[in-house]
ChimeraX commands (.cxc) that place a marker at each C-alpha (Angstrom):
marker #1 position 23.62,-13.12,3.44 radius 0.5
marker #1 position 24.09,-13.13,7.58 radius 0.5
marker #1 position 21.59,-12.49,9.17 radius 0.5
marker #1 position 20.91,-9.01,10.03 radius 0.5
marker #1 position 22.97,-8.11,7.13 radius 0.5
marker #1 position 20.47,-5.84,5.69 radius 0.5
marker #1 position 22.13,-3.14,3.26 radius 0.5
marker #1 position 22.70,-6.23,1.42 radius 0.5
marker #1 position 19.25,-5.92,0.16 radius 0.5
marker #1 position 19.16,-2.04,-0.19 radius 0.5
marker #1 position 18.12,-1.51,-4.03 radius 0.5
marker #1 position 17.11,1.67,-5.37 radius 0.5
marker #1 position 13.48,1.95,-6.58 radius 0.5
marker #1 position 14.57,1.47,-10.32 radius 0.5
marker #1 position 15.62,-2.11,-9.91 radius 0.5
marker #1 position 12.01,-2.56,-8.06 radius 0.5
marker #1 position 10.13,-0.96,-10.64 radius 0.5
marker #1 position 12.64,-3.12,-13.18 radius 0.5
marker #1 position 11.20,-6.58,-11.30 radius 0.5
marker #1 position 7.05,-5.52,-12.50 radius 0.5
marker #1 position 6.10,-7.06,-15.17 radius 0.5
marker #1 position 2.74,-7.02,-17.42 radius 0.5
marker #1 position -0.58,-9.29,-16.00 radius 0.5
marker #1 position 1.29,-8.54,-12.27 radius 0.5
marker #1 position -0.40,-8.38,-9.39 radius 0.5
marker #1 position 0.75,-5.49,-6.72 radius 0.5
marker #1 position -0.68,-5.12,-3.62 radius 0.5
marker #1 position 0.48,-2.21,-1.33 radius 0.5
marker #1 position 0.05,-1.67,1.95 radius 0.5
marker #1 position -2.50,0.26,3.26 radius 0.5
marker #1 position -3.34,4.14,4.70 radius 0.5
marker #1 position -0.79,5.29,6.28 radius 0.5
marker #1 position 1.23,2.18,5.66 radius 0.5
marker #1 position 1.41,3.07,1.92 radius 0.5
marker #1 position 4.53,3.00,-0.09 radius 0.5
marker #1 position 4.91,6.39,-1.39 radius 0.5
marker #1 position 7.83,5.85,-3.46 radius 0.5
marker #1 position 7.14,3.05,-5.24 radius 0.5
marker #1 position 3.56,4.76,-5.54 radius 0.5
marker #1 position 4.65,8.05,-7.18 radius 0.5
marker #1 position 7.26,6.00,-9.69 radius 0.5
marker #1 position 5.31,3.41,-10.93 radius 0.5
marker #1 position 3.88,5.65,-13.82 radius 0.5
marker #1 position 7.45,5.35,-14.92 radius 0.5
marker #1 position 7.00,2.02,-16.39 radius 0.5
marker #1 position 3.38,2.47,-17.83 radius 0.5
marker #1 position 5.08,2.04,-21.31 radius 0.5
marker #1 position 6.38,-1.28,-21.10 radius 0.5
marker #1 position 4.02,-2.88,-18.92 radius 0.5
marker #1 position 0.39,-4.03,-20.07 radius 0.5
marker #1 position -2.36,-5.19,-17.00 radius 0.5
marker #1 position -0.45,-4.78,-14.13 radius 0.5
marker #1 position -2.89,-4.78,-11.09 radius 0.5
marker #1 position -2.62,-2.34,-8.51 radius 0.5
marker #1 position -4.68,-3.60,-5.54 radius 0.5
marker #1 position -4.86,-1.16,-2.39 radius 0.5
marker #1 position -6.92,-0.09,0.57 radius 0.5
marker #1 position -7.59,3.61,1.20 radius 0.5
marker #1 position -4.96,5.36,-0.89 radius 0.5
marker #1 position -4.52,8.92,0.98 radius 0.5
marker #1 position -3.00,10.99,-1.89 radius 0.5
marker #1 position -3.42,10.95,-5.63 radius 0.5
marker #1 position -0.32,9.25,-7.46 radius 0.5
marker #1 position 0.51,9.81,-11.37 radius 0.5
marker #1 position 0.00,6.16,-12.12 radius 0.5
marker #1 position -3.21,6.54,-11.44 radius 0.5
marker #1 position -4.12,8.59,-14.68 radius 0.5
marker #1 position -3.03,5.46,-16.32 radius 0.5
marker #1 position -5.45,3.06,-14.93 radius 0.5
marker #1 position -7.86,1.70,-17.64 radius 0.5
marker #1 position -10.51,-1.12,-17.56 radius 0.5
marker #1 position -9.73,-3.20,-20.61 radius 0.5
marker #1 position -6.46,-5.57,-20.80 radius 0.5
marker #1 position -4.17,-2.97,-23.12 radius 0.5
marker #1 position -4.42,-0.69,-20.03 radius 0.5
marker #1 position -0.53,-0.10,-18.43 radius 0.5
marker #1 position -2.71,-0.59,-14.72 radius 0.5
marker #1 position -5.99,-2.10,-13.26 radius 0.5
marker #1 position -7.31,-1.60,-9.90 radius 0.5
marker #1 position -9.01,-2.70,-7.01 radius 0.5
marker #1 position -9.26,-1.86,-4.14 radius 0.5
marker #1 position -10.67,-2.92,-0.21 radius 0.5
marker #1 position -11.40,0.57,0.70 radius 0.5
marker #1 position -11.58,3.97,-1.56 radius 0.5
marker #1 position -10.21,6.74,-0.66 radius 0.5
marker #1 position -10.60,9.75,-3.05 radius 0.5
marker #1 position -8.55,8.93,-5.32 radius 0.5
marker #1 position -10.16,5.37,-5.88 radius 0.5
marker #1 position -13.79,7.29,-4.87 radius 0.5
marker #1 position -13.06,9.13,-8.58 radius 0.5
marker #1 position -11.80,6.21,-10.15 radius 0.5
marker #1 position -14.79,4.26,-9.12 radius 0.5
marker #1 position -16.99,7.37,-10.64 radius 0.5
marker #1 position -15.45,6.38,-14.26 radius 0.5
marker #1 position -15.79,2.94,-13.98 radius 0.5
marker #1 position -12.04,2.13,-13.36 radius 0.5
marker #1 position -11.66,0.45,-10.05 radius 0.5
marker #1 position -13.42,-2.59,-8.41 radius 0.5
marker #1 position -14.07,-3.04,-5.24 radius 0.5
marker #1 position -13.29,-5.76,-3.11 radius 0.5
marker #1 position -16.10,-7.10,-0.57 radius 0.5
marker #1 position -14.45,-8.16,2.78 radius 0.5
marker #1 position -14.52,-8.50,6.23 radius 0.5
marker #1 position -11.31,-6.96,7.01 radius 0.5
marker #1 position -9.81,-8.90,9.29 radius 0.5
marker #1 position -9.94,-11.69,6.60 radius 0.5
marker #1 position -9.09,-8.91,3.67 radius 0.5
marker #1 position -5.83,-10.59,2.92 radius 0.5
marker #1 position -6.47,-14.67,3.63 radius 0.5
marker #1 position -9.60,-14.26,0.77 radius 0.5
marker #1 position -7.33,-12.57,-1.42 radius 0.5
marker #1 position -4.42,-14.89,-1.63 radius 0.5
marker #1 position -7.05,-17.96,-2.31 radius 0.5
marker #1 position -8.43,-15.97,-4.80 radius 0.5
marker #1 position -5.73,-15.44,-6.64 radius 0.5
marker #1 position -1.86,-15.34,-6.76 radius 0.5
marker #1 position 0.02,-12.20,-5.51 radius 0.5
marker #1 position 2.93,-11.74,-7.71 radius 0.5
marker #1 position 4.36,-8.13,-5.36 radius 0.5
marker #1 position 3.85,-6.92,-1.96 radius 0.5
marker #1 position 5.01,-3.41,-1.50 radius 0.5
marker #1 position 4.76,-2.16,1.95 radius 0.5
marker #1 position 6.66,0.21,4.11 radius 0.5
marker #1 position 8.72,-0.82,7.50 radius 0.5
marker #1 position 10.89,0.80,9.88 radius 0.5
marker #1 position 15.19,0.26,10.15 radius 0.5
marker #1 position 15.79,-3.12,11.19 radius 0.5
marker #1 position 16.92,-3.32,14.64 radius 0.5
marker #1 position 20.67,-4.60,15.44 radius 0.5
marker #1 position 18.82,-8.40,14.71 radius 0.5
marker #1 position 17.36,-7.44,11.27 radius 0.5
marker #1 position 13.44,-7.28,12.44 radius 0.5
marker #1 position 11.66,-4.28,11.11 radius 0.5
marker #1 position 8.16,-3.25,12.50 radius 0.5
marker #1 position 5.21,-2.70,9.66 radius 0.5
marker #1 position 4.64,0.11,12.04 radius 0.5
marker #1 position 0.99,2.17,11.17 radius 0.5
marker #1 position -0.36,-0.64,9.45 radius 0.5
marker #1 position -0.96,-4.59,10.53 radius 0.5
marker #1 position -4.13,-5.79,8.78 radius 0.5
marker #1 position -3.15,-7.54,5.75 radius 0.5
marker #1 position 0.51,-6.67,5.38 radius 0.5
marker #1 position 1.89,-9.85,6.84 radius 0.5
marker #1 position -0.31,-12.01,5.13 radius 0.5
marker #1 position 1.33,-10.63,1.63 radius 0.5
marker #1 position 4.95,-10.83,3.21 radius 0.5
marker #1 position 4.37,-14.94,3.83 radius 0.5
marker #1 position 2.51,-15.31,0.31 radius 0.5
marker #1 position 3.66,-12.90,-2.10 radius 0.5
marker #1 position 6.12,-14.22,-4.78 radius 0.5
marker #1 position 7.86,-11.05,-4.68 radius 0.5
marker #1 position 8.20,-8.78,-1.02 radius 0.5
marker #1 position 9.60,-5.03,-1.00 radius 0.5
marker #1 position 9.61,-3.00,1.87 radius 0.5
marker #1 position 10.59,0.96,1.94 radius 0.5
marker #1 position 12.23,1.49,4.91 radius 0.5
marker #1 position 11.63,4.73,6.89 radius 0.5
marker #1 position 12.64,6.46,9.90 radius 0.5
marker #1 position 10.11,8.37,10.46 radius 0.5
marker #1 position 7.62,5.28,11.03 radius 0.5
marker #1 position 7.47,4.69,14.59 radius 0.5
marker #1 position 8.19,1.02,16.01 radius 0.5
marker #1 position 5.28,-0.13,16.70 radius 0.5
marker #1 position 4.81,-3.44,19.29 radius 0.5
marker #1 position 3.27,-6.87,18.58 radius 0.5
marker #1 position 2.85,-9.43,15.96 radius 0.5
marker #1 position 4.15,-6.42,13.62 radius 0.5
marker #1 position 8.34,-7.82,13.29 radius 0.5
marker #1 position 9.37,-8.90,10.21 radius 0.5
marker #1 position 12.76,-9.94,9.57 radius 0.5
marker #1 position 14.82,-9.05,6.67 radius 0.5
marker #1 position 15.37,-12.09,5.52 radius 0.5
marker #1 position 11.88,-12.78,5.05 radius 0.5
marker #1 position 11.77,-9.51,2.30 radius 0.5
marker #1 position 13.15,-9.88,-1.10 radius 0.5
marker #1 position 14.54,-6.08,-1.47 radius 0.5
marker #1 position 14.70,-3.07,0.57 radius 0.5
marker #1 position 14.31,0.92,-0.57 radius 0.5
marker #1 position 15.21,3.78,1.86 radius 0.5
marker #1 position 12.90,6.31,1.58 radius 0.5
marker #1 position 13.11,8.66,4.88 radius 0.5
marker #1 position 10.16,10.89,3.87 radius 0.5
marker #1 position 7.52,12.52,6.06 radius 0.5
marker #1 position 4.10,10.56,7.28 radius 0.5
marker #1 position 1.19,10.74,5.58 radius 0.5
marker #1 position -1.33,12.95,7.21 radius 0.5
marker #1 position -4.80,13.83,6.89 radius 0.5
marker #1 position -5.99,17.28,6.79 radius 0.5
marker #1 position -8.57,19.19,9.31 radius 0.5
marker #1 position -12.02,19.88,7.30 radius 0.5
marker #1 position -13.52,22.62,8.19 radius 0.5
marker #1 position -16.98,21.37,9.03 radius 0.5
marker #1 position -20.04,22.97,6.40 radius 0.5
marker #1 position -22.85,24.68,7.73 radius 0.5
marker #1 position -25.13,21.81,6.98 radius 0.5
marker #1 position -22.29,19.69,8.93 radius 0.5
marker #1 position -22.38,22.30,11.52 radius 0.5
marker #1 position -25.97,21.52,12.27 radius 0.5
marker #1 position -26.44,18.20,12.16 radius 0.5
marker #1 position -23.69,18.22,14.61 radius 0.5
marker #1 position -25.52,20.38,16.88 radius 0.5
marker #1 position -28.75,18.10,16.56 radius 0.5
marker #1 position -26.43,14.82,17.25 radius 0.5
marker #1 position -25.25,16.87,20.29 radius 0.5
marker #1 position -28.77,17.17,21.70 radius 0.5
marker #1 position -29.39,13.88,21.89 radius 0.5
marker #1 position -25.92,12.79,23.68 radius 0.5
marker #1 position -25.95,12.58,27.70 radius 0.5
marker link #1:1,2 radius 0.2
marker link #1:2,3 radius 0.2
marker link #1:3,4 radius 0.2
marker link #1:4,5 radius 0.2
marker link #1:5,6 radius 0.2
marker link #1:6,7 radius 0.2
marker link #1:7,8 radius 0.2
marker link #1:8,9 radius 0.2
marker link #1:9,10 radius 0.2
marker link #1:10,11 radius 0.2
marker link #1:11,12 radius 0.2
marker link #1:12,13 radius 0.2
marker link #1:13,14 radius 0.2
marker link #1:14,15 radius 0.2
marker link #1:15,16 radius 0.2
marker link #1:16,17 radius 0.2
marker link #1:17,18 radius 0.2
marker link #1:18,19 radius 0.2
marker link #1:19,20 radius 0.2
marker link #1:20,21 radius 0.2
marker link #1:21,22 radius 0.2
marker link #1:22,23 radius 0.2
marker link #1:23,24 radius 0.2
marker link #1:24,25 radius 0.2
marker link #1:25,26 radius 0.2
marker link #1:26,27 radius 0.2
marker link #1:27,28 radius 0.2
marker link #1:28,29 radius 0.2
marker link #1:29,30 radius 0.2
marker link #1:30,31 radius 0.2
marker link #1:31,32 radius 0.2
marker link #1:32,33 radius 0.2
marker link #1:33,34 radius 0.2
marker link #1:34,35 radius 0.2
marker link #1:35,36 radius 0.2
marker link #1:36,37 radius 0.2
marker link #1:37,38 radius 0.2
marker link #1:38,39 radius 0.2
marker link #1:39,40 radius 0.2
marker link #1:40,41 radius 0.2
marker link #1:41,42 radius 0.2
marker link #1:42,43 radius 0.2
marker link #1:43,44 radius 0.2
marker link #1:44,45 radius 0.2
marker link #1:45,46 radius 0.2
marker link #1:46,47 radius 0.2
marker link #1:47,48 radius 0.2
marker link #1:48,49 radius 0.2
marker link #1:49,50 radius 0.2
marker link #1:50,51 radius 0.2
marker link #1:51,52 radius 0.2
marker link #1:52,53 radius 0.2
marker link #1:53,54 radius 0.2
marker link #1:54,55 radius 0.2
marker link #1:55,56 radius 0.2
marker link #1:56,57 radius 0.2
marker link #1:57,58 radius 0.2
marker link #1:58,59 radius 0.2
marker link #1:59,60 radius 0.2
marker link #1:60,61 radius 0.2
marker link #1:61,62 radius 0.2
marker link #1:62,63 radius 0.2
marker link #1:63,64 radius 0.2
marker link #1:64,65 radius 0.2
marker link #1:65,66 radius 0.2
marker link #1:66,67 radius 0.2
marker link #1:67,68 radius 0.2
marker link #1:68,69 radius 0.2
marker link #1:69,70 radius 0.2
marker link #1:70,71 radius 0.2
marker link #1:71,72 radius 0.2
marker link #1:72,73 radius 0.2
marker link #1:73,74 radius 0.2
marker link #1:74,75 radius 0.2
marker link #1:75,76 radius 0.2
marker link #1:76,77 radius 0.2
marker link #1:77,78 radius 0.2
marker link #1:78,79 radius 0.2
marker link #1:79,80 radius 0.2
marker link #1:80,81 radius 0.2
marker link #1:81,82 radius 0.2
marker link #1:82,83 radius 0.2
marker link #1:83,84 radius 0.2
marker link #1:84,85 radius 0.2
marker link #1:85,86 radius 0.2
marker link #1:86,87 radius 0.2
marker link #1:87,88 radius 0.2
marker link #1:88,89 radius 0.2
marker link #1:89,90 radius 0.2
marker link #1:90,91 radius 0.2
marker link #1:91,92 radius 0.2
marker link #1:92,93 radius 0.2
marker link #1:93,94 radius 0.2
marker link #1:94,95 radius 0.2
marker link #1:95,96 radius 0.2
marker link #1:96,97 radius 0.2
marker link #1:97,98 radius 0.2
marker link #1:98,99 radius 0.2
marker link #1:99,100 radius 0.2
marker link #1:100,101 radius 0.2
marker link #1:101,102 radius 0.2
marker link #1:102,103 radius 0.2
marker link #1:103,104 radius 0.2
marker link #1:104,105 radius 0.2
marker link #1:105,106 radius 0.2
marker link #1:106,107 radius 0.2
marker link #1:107,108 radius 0.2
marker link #1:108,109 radius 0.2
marker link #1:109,110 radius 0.2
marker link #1:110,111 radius 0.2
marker link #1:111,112 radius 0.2
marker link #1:112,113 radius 0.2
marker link #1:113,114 radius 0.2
marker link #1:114,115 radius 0.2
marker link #1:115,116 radius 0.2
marker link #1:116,117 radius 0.2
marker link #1:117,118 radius 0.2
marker link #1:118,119 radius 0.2
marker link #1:119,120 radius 0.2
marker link #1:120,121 radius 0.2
marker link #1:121,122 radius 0.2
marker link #1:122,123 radius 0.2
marker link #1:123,124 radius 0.2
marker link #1:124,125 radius 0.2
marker link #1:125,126 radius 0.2
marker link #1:126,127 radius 0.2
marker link #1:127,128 radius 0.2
marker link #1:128,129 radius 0.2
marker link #1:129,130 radius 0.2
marker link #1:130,131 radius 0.2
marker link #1:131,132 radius 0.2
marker link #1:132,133 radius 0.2
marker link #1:133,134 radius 0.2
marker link #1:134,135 radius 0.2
marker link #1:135,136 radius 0.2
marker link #1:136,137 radius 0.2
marker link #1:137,138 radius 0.2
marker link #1:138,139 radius 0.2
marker link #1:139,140 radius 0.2
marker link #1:140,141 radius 0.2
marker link #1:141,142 radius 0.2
marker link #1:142,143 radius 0.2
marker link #1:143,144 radius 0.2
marker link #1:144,145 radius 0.2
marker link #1:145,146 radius 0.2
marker link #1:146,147 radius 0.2
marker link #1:147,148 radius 0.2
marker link #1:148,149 radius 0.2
marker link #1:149,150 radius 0.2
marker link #1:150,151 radius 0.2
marker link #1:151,152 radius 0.2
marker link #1:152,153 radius 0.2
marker link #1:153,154 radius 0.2
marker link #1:154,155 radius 0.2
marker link #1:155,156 radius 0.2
marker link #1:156,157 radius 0.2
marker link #1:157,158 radius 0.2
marker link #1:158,159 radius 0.2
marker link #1:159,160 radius 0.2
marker link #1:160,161 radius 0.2
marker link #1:161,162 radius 0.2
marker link #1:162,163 radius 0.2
marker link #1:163,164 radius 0.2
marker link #1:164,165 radius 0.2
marker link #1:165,166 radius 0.2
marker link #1:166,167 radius 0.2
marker link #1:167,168 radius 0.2
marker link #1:168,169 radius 0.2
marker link #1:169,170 radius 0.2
marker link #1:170,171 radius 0.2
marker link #1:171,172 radius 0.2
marker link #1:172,173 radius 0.2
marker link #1:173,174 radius 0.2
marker link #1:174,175 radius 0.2
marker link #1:175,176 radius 0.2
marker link #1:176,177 radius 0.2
marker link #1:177,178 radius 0.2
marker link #1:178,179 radius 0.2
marker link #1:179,180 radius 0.2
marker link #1:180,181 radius 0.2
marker link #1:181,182 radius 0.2
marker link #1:182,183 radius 0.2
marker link #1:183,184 radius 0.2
marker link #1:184,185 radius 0.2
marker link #1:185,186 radius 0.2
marker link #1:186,187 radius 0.2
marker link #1:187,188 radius 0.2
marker link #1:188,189 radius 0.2
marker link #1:189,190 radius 0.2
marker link #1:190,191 radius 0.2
marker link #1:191,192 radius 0.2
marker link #1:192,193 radius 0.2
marker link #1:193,194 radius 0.2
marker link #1:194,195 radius 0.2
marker link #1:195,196 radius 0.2
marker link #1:196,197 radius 0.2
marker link #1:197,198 radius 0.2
marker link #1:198,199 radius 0.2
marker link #1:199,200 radius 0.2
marker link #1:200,201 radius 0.2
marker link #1:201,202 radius 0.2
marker link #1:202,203 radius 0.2
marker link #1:203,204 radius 0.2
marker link #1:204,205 radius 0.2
marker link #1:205,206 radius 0.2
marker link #1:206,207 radius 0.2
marker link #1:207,208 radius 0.2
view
């Protein structure tokens, strides 16, 4: 491939999902930096794949995969996880996720001695006219996968801002590429409970 040449590696998320294979390990990027996509497929191959491990870090929506997460090793998918969000917060309540202890800025480093990554799934921005992308919204242990992982994906979408930094990646450091131009994920206002309300108010006091 030239480089730059990057709709060389455009795939559609069926060939990914075709490249998983039982006793895996997946991590995906994390928050914001999620792969939604490959997230919301991957229940699609829960019948041909045994022990796949999803690991993630504060997943912001619930995903159908996730129904199929078991603890034993006939399970399609295992979990862990770095951070819960709800939907690992109710895994975690049935027993089905384990989390990972970590100083975060070392989340990724521990995890590759630990143990080999087979995937990285992450999500990137369009490469620029000289093939780098930006990992955009998330940079904490993204790149660490990218240089490790035996397998990289990226979704590619433009809505992710391009963000500045140690956050390039060129394309032909990435095994495949999906487009996936969908919109960011966002976290909704709470309205605050009365109890919330209050101890607000009493916090308040006490603040110059």
């Amino acid at each position: 491939m030239q480089r730059g040449s990057w709709t060389d590696k455009l795939v559609s998320m069926d060939e990914v999902l075709g490249r998983i294979s039982s006793n895996d390990t997946v991590v995906v990027g994390m928050a914001a930096a999620q792969p939604q996509g490959f997230l919301s497929s991957l229940h699609g191959i829960r019948e041909r794949v045994r022990n796949v491990k999803v690991v993630s870090c504060l997943l912001l929506k619930d995903y159908p995969f996730l129904a199929d997460v078991g603890a034993d090793a006939d399970a399609p998918f295992k979990m862990e996880s770095w951070y819960f969000g709800g939907p690992e917060r109710e895994l975690y309540k049935k027993g089905l996720v384990s989390f990972i202890p970590n100083n975060l800025h070392n989340a990724g480093r521990e995890k590759i001695q630990a143990e080999p990554i087979n995937v990285f799934v992450g999500t990137a921005t369009p490469p620029d006219s000289h093939g780098f992308m930006s990992l955009s919204l998330s940079l904490v242990y993204e790149k660490d996968m990218i240089e490790h992982a035996d397998f990289v994906v990226l979704e590619i979408n433009e809505n992710l801002p391009r963000t500045f930094g140690d956050t390039q990646v060129h394309v032909d450091d990435v095994d495949l590429l999906v487009q996936n131009n969908i919109p960011l994920l966002t976290v909704p206002v709470i309205q605050a409970t009365d109890i919330e309300q209050h101890i607000g108010e009493n916090i308040a006091r006490l603040i110059d």
